[in-house]
Backbone bond lengths (Angstrom), bond angles and torsions (degrees), N, CA, C in turn:
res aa  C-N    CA-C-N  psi(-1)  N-CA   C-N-CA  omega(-1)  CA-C   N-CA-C  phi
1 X - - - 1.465 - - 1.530 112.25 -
2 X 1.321 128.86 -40.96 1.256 148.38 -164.40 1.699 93.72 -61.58
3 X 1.610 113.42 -40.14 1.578 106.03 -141.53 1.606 84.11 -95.77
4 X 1.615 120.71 -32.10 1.386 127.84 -179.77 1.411 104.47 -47.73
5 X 1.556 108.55 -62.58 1.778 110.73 -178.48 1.675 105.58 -35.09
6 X 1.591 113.07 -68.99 1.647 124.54 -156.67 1.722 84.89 -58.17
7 X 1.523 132.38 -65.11 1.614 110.45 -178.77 1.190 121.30 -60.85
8 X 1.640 140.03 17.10 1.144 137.96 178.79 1.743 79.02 -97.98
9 X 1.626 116.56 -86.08 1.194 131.53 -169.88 1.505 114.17 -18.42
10 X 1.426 121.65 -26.38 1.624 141.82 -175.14 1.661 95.69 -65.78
11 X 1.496 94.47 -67.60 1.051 127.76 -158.87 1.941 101.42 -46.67
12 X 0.939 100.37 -67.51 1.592 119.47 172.62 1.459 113.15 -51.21
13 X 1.662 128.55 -32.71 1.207 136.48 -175.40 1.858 88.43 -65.68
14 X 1.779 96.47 -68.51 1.679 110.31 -158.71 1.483 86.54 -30.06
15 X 1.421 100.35 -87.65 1.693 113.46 -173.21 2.116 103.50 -4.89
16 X 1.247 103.71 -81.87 1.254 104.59 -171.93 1.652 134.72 -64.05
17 X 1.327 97.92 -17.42 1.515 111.34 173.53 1.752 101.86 -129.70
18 X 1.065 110.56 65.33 2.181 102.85 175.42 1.213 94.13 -45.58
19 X 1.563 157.83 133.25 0.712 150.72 140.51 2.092 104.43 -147.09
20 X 1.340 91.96 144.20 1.856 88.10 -177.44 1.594 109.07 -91.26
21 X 1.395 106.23 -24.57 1.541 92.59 -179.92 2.176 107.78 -90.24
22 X 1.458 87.80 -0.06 1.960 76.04 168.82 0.907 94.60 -77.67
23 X 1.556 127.04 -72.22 1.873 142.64 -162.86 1.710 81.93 -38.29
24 X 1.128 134.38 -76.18 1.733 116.43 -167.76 1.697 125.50 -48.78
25 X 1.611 101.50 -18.31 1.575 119.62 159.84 1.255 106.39 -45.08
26 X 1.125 93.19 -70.18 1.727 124.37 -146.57 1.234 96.39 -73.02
27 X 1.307 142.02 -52.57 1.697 140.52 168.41 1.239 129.38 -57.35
28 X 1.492 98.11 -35.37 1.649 119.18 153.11 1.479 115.70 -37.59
29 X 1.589 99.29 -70.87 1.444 100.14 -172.01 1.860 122.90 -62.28
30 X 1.697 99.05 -24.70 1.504 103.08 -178.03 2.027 104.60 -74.73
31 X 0.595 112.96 -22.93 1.880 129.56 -168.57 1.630 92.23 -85.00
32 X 1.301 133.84 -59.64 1.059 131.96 -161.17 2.009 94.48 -95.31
C-alpha cells in the first residue's frame, strides 16, 4: 500500500508538473 500511495503521489506530481528533469528528480530520489 505504502509504495501504491508514493506511485499515486508521482502520478499526481507528473500530471501537475510534466516535466522530464522533475520525473528524473523524483526517480532519482526513489533509486537513491
Amino acid at each position: 500500500f505504502p509504495q501504491f500511495a508514493t506511485n499515486f503521489t508521482i502520478l499526481i506530481a507528473w500530471m501537475l508538473y510534466p516535466s522530464t528533469d522533475f520525473l528524473y528528480v523524483m526517480f532519482s530520489g526513489i533509486v537513491h
